[in-house]
C-alpha positions as CSV (number, residue, x, y, z in Angstrom):
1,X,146.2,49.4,100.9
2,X,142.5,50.2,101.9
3,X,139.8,49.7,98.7
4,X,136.4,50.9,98.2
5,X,132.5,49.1,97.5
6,X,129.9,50.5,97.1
7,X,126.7,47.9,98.1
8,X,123.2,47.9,97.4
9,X,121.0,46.2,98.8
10,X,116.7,46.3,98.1
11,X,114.2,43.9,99.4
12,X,110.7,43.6,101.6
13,X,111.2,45.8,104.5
14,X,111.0,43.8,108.1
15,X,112.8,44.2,111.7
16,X,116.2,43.0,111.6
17,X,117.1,43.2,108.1
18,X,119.8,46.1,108.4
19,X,121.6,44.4,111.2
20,X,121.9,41.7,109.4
21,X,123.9,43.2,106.7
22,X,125.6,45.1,108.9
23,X,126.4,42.1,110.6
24,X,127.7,40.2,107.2
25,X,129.9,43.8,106.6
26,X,131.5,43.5,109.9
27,X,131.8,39.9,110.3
28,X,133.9,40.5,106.2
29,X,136.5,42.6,108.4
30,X,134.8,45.8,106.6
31,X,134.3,49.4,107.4
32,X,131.2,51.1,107.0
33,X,132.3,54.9,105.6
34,X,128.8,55.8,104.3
35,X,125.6,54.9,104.1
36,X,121.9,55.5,103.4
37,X,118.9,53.5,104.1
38,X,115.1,54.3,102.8
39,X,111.8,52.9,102.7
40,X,110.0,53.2,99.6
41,X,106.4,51.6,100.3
42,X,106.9,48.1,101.9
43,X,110.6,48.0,100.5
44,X,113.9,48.5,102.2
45,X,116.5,50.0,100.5
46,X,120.2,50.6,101.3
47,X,123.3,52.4,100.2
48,X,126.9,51.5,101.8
49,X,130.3,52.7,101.0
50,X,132.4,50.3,103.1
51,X,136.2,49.9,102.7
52,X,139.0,47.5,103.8
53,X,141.6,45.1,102.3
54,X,141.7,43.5,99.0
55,X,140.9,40.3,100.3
56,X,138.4,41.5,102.8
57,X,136.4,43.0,99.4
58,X,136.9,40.2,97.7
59,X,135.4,38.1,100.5
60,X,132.4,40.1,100.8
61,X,132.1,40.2,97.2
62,X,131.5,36.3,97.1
63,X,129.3,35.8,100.0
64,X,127.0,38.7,99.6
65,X,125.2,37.5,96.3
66,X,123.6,34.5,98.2
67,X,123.1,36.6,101.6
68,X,120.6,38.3,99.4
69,X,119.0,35.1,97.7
70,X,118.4,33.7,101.4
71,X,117.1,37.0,102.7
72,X,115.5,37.8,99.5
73,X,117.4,40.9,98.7
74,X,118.3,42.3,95.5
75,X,121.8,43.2,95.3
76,X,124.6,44.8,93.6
77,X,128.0,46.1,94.1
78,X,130.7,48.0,92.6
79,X,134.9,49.4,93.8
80,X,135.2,52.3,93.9
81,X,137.9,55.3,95.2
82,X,137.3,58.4,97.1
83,X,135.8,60.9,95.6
84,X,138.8,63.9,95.4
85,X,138.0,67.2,93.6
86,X,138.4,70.6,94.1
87,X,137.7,72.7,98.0
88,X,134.8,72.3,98.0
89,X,133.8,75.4,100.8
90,X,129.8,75.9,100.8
91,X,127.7,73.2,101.5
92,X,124.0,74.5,99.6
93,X,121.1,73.4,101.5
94,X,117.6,73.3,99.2
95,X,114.2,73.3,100.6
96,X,111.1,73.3,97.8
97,X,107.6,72.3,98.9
98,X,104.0,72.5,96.5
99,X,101.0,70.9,95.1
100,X,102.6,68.5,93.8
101,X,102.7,68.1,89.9
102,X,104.7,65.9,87.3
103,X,107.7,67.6,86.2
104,X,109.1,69.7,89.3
105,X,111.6,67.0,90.2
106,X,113.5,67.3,87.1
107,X,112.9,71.6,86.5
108,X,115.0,71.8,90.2
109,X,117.8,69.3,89.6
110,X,117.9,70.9,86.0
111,X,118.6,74.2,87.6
112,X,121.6,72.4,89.5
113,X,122.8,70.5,86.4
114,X,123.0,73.8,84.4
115,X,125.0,75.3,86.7
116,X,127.6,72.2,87.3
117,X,126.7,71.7,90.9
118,X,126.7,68.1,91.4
119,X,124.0,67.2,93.6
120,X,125.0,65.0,96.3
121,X,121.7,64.2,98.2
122,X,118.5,64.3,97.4
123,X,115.0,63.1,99.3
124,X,111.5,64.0,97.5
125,X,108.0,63.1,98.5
126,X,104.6,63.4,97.5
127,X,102.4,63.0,100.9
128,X,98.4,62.5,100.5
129,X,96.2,65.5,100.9
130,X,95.8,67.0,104.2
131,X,94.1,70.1,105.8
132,X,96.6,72.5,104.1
133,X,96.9,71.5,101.1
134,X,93.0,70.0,100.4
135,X,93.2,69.9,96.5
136,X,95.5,68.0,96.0
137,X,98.6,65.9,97.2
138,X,102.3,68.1,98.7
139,X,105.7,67.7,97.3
140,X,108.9,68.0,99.0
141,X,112.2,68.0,97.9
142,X,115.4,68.4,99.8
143,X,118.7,68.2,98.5
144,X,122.3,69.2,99.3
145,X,125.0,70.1,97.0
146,X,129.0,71.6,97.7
147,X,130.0,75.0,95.8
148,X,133.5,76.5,95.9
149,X,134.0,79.9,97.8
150,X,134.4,81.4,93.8
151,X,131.0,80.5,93.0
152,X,128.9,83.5,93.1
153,X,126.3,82.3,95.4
154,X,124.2,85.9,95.7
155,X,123.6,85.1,91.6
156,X,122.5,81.5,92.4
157,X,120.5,82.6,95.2
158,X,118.3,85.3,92.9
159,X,118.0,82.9,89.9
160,X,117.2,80.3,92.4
161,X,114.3,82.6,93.5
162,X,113.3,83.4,89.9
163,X,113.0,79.7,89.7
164,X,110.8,78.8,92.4
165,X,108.8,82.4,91.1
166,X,108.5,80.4,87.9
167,X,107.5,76.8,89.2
168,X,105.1,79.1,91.9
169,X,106.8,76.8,94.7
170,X,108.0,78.0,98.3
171,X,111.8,77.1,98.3
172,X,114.7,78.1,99.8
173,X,118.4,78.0,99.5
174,X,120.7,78.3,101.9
175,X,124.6,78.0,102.5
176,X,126.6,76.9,105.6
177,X,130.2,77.1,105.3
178,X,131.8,73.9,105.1
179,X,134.6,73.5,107.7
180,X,135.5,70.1,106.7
């Protein structure tokens, strides 16, 4: 019967480090189902949902605590299942950009959490000041969340917009119909 892990993985960002866990996944007889990988100043930080047998988790599970001492990684693990849950139909797409200032992070996924609409990606950035935005640094936030087709999406799209009226952002929300 297949099982699930989730892995994480942090440590100093250099060339070759994601093959080489990528190597010590495949080399465990593992799957790789899903998977993120950022760089947050000089560090490297991974994601992975992998799945296989029992025996293949278990193996991975005892050699991947001194991978990460000899490569000096940080990491953690955890089995897991398969998310199931309801149809979901929409997939909502979320674009927000400003000067940035503290706070807007949390006033956006607020407005998702209010709602019940789990948020299932999320990438936020404050770059340095440039020609177009001169007084200060920019945020960005993207994120992507599911709705079912009985959500009222016209309502979340307006309140969405009084939102972003009230922040004084530029964001958008849109929807692509999820045929998965």
């Amino acid at each position: 019967m297949t099982q699930h892990l989730v892995i994480t993985a942090m440590g100093t960002d250099r060339p070759g480090i994601c093959n080489k866990i990528v190597q010590l996944i495949t080399q465990s007889g593992l799957n790789i189902v899903d998977s993120r990988i950022a760089l947050l100043g000089e560090e490297f930080s991974l994601l992975m949902m992998v799945s296989g047998s029992s025996s293949e988790l278990s193996r991975i599970e005892t050699h991947l605590p001194a991978f990460g001492m000899e490569h000096g990684l940080i990491t953690m693990m955890k089995r897991t299942k398969l998310k199931s849950g309801l149809n979901h139909t929409y997939i909502v797409e979320v674009f927000v950009e400003s000067d940035d200032r503290p706070g807007l992070a949390e006033k956006i996924t607020t407005f998702f959490a209010h709602r019940q609409i789990g948020i299932e990606a999320l990438s936020a950035q404050t770059d340095r000041p440039s020609t177009t935005h001169a007084n200060g640094e920019n945020f960005h936030m993207t994120l992507s969340a599911k709705v079912n087709a009985d959500y009222n999406l016209v309502q979340l799209q307006t309140e969405f917009a009084q939102l972003c009226s009230t922040l004084n952002v530029s964001g958008t929300l849109n929807f692509i119909k999820n045929s998965a």
